[in-house]
VEXDREN-2710 file (C-alpha; in Angstrom, 1 decimal):
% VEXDREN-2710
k/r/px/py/pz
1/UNK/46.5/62.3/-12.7
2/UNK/48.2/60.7/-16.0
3/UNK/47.0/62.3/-19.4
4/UNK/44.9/59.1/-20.0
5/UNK/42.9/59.2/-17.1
6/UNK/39.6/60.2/-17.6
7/UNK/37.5/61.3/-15.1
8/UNK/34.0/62.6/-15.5
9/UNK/30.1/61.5/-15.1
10/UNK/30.1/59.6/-18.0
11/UNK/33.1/57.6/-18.3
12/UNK/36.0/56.8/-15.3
13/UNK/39.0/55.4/-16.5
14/UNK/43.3/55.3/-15.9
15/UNK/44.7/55.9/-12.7
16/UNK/42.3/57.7/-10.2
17/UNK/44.2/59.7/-7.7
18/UNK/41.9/59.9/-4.7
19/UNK/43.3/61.8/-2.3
20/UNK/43.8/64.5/-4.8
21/UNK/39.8/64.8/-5.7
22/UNK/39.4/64.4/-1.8
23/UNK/41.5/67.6/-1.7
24/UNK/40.0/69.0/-5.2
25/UNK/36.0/68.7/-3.9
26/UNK/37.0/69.7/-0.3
27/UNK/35.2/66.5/0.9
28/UNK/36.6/63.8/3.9
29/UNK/37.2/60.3/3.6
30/UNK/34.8/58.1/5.2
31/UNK/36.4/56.5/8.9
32/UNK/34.7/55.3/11.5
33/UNK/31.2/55.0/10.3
34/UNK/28.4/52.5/12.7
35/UNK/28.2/49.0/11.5
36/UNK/24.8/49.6/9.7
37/UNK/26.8/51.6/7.3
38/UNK/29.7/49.2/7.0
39/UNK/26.7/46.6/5.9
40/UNK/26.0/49.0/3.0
41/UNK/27.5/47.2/-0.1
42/UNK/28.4/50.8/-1.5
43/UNK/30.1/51.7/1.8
44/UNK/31.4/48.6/2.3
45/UNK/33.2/48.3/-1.1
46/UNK/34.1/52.0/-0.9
47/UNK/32.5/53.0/-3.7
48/UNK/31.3/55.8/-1.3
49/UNK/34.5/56.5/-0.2
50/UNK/34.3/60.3/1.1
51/UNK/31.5/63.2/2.6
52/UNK/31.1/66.7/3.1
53/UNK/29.0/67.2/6.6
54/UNK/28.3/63.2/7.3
55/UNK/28.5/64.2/11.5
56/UNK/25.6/65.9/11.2
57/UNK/23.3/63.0/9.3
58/UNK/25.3/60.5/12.0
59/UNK/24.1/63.2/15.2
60/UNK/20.6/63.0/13.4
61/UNK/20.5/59.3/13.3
62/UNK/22.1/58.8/16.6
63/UNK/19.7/61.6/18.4
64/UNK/16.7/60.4/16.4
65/UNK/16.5/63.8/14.7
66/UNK/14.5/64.5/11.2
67/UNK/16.4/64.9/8.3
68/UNK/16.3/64.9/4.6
69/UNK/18.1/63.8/1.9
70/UNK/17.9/66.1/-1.8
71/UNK/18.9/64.4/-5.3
72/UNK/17.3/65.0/-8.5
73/UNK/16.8/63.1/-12.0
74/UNK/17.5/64.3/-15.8
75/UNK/15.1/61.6/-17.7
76/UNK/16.4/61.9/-21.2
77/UNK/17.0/58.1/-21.0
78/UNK/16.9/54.7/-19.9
79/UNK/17.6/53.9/-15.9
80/UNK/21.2/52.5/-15.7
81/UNK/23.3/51.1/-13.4
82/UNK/24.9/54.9/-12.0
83/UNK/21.2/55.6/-11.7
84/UNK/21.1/52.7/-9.6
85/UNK/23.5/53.7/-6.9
86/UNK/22.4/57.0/-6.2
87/UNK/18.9/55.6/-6.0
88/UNK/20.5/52.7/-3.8
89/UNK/22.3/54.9/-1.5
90/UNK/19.0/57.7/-0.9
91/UNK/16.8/54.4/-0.5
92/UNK/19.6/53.5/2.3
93/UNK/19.2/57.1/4.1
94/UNK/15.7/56.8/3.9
95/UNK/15.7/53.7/5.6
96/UNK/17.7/55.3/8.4
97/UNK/14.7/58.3/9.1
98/UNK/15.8/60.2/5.9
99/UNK/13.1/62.3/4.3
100/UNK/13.5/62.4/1.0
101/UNK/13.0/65.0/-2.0
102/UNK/13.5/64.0/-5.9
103/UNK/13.7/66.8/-8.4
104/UNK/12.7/65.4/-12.2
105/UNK/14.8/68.3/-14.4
106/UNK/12.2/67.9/-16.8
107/UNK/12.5/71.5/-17.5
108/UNK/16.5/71.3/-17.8
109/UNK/15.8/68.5/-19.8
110/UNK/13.5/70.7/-22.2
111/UNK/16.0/73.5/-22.3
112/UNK/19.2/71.3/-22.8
113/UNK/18.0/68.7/-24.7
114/UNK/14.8/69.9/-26.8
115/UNK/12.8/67.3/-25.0
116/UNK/9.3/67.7/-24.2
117/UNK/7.8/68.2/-20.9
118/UNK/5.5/64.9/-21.7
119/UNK/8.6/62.8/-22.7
120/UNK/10.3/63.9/-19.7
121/UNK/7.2/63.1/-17.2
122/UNK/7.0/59.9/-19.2
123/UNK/10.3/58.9/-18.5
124/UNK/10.2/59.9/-15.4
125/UNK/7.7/57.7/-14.4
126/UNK/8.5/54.8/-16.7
127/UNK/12.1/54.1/-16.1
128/UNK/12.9/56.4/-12.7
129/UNK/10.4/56.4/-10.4
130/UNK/9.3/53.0/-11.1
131/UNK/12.8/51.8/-10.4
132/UNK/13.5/53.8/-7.6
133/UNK/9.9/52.1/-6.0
134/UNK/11.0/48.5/-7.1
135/UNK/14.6/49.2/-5.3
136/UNK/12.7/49.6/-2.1
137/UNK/12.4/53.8/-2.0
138/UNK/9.0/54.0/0.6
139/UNK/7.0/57.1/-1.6
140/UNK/5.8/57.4/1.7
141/UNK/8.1/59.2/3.1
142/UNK/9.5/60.7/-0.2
143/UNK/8.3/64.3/-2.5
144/UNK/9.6/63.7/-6.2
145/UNK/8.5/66.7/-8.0
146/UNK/9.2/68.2/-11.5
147/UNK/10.5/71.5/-11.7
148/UNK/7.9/72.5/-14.1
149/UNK/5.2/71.5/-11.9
150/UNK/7.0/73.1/-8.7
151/UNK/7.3/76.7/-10.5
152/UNK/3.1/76.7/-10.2
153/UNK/3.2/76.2/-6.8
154/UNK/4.6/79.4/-5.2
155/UNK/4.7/78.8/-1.4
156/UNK/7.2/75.3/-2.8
157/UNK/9.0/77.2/-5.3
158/UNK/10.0/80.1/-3.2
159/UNK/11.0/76.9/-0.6
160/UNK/12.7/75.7/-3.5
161/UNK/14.7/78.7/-4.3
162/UNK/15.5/79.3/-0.8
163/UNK/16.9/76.2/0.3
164/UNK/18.9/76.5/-2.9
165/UNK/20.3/79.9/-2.3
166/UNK/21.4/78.9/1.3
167/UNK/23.3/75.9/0.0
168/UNK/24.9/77.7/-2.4
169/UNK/27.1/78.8/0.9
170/UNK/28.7/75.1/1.0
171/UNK/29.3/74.6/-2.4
172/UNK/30.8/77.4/-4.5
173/UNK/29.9/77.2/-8.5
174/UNK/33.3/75.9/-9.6
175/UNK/32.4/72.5/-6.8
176/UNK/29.9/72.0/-8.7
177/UNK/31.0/72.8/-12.4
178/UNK/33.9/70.4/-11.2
179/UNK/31.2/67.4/-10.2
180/UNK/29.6/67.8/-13.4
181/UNK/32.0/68.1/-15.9
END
């Protein structure tokens, strides 16, 4: 990519060489997906343009299988617009039979940012979870938990820890170093 492209969660600008972060992120362009996804604005306009393991969500839905969808939340601030996708685009699995889990990093967000654990459930609460319900997200069928609240549980933490330790198989540090920074 040209020197002045700039490429990261905050800011995307320049010439954005696709095929190379296909091949980067060892993900798959999306082909060939069932008209229910194709009626997806964000699949529709590409704006999810790639996956890692889609088959097996697309077997799940096709065979009527459980599954479940993981993202998480920092709250340090107000619900935006990149907020809004990822929220759009879980609230879209979930519609399709996805369980889904939300970790609030209130406890990253103490560590990294020096906020408190009450700010951060605040947030939370106030401009996430709120938003996520008004988007359509069913909390029926959805666990948001904070990470300082999940360490006092031990039968979910040690869940927790072990679903994140076998994961780790799919997606080596420098993947995800690379999505973050």
């Amino acid at each position: 990519m040209a020197e002045d492209t700039v490429l990261n969660p905050w800011e995307v600008k320049g010439d954005i060489d696709y095929d190379k972060l296909i091949k980067e992120f060892g993900i798959s362009p999306l082909k060939d997906l069932p008209d229910v996804f194709n009626k997806e604005v964000l699949f529709r306009r590409k704006i999810i343009f790639a996956h890692r393991d889609i088959q097996r969500i697309l077997e799940s839905i096709k065979n009527k299988k459980k599954f479940v969808m993981m993202t998480g939340l920092m709250p340090t601030g107000k619900f935006h617009l990149g907020h809004m996708i990822l929220a759009k685009q879980m609230i879209f699995y979930q519609k399709l039979g996805a369980k889904l889990y939300i970790a609030v990093a209130d406890l990253e967000a103490y560590n990294a940012r020096a906020q408190s654990l009450e700010d951060s459930k605040k947030i939370a609460i106030e401009e996430y979870i709120k938003n996520y319900i008004a988007l359509g997200l069913d909390p029926k069928n959805c666990e948001i938990y904070f990470q300082s609240e999940r360490s006092k549980d031990a039968e979910k933490s040690n869940a927790f820890y072990r679903l994140q330790n076998l994961l780790a198989r799919h997606a080596t540090f420098n993947e995800f170093k690379a999505v973050l920074w």
